[in-house]
C-alpha positions as CSV (number, residue, x, y, z in Angstrom):
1,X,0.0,0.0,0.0
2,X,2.6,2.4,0.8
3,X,4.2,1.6,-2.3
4,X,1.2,2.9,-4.3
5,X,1.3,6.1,-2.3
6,X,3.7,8.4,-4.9
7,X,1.8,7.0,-7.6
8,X,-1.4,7.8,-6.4
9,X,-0.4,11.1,-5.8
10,X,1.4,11.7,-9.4
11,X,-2.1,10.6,-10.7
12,X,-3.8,13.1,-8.8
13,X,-1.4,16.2,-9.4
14,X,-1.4,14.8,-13.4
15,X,-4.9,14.6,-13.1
16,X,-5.7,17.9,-11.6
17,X,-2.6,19.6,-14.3
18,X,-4.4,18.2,-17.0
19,X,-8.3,19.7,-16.0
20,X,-7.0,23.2,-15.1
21,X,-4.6,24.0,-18.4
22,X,-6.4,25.5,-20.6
23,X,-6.4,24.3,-23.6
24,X,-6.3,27.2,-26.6
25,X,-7.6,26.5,-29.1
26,X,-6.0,29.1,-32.4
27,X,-3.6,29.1,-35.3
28,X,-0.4,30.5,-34.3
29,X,0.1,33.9,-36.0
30,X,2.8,35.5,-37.8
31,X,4.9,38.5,-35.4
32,X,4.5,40.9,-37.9
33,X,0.3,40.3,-38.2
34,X,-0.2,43.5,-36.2
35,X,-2.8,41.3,-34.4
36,X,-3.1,42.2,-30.7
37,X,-2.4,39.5,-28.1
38,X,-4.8,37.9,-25.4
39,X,-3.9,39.1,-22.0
40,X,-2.6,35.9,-19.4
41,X,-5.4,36.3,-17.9
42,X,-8.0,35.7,-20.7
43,X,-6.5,32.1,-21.2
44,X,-8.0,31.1,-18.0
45,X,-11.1,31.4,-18.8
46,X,-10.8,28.8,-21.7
47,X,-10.8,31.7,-24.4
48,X,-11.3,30.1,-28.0
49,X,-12.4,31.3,-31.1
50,X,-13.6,29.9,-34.4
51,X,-11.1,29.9,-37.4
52,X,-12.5,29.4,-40.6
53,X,-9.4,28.2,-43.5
54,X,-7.0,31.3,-44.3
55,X,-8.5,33.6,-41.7
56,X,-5.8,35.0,-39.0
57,X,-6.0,34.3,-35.7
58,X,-5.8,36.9,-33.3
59,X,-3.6,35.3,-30.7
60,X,-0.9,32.5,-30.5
61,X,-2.6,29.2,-29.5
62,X,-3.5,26.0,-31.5
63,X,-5.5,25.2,-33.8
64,X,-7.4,21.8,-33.7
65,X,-10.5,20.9,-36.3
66,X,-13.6,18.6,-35.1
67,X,-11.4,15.7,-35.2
68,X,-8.3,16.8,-33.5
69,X,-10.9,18.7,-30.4
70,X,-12.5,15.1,-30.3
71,X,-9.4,13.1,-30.0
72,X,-8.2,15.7,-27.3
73,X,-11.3,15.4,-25.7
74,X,-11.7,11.5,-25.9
75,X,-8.4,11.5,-24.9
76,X,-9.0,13.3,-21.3
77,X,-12.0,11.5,-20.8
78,X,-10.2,8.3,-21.2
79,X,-8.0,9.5,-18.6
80,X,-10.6,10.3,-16.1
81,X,-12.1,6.9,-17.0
82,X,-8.6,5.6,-16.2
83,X,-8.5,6.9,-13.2
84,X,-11.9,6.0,-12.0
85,X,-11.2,2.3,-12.6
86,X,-8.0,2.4,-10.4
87,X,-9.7,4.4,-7.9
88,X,-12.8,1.6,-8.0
89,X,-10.1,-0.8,-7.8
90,X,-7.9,0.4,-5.5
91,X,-11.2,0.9,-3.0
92,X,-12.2,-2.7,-3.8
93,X,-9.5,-4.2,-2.8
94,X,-9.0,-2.0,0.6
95,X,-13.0,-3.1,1.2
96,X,-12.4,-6.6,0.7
97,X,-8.9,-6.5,3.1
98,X,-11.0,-4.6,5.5
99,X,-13.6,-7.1,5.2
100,X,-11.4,-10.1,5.6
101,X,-9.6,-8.5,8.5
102,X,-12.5,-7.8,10.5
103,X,-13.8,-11.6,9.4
104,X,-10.6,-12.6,10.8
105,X,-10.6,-10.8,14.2
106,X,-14.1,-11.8,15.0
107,X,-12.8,-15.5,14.5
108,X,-9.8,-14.5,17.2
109,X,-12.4,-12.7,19.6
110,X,-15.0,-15.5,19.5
111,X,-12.0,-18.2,19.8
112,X,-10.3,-16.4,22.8
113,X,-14.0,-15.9,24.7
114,X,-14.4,-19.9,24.4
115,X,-10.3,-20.3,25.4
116,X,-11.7,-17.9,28.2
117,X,-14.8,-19.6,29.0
118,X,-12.7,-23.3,28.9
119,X,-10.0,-21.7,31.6
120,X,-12.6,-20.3,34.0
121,X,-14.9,-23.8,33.1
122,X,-11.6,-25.6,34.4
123,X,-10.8,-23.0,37.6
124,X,-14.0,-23.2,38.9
125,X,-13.9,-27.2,38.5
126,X,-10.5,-27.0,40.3
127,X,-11.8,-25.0,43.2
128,X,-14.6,-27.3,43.7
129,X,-12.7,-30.4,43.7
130,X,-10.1,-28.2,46.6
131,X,-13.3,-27.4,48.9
132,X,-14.8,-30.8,48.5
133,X,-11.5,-32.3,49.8
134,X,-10.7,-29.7,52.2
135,X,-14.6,-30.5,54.0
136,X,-13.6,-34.8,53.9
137,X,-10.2,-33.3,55.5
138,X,-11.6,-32.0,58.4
139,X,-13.9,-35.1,59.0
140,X,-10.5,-37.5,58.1
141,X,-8.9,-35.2,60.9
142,X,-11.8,-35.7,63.5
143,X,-12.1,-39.5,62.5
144,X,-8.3,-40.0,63.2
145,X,-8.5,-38.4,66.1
146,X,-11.6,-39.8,67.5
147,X,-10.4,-43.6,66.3
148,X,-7.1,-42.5,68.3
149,X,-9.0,-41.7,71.0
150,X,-10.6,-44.9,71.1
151,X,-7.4,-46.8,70.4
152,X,-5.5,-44.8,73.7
153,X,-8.8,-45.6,75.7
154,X,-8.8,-49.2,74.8
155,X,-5.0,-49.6,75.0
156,X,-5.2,-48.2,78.4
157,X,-8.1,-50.3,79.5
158,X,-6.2,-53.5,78.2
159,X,-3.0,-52.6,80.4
160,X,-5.3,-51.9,83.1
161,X,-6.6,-55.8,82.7
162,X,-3.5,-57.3,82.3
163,X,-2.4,-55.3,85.6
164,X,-5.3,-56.1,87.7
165,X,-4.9,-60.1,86.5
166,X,-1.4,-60.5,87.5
167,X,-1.4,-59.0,90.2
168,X,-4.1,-61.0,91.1
């Protein structure tokens, strides 16, 4: 893209040279005619003036018949056509890039939400699985010490037996 940025604008500055010249449209005259000139300013306008064979023309210029003004003509219009296409062209392409790169970061967003969704799907599984065994640990700490407990207590009574019958 940035490559087509000079020639973009050469087209435009050629484009825009070529509507404002203005185009005159005369014989060229001898010096010595006596003919007055057209003042700079006149040729802006688009100042032409019809020439029929052997008349003088009354300024410098050029002369063009039905044929030549029509090539010049198809010519510029050509040009414009030119243009246009590229333009159309150039704005086609930049709509479809824009298009596929939008197509392409909805497919990221909607894969990151469901990468998302999976990780928080798995956290939350993870945390359940820690409380669920953090509630049987506490009931695995008050069985063990309840069974040991029971054990001392029955330990105890059993050396108290075997005490009591020998020293009976």
């Amino acid at each position: 893209m940035n490559n087509m940025k000079p020639f973009i604008s050469l087209i435009t500055l050629l484009a825009f040279l070529a509507v404002r010249i203005p185009i005159v449209y005369a014989l060229p005259t001898t010096a010595d005619a006596g003919v007055k000139s057209v003042a700079e300013d006149e040729y802006e306008e688009g100042e032409y003036i019809v020439v029929k064979q052997g008349e003088e023309a009354p300024y410098d210029g050029f002369l063009f018949d039905s044929e030549g003004l029509a090539k010049v003509i198809a010519n510029k219009n050509f040009q414009l056509d030119k243009l246009r296409i590229e333009k159309d062209s150039e704005i086609g392409k930049l709509n479809i890039e824009i298009k596929y790169l939008k197509e392409q970061q909805a497919l990221e967003l909607k894969i990151n939400k469901e990468l998302s969704d999976n990780i928080v799907a798995i956290k939350d599984n993870r945390i359940k699985q820690l409380e669920d065994s953090k509630r049987w640990d506490d009931v695995k700490l008050f069985g063990s010490m309840l069974l040991g407990m029971a054990l001392s207590v029955t330990i105890f009574y059993a050396a108290v037996k075997i005490t009591n019958v020998n020293s009976q």
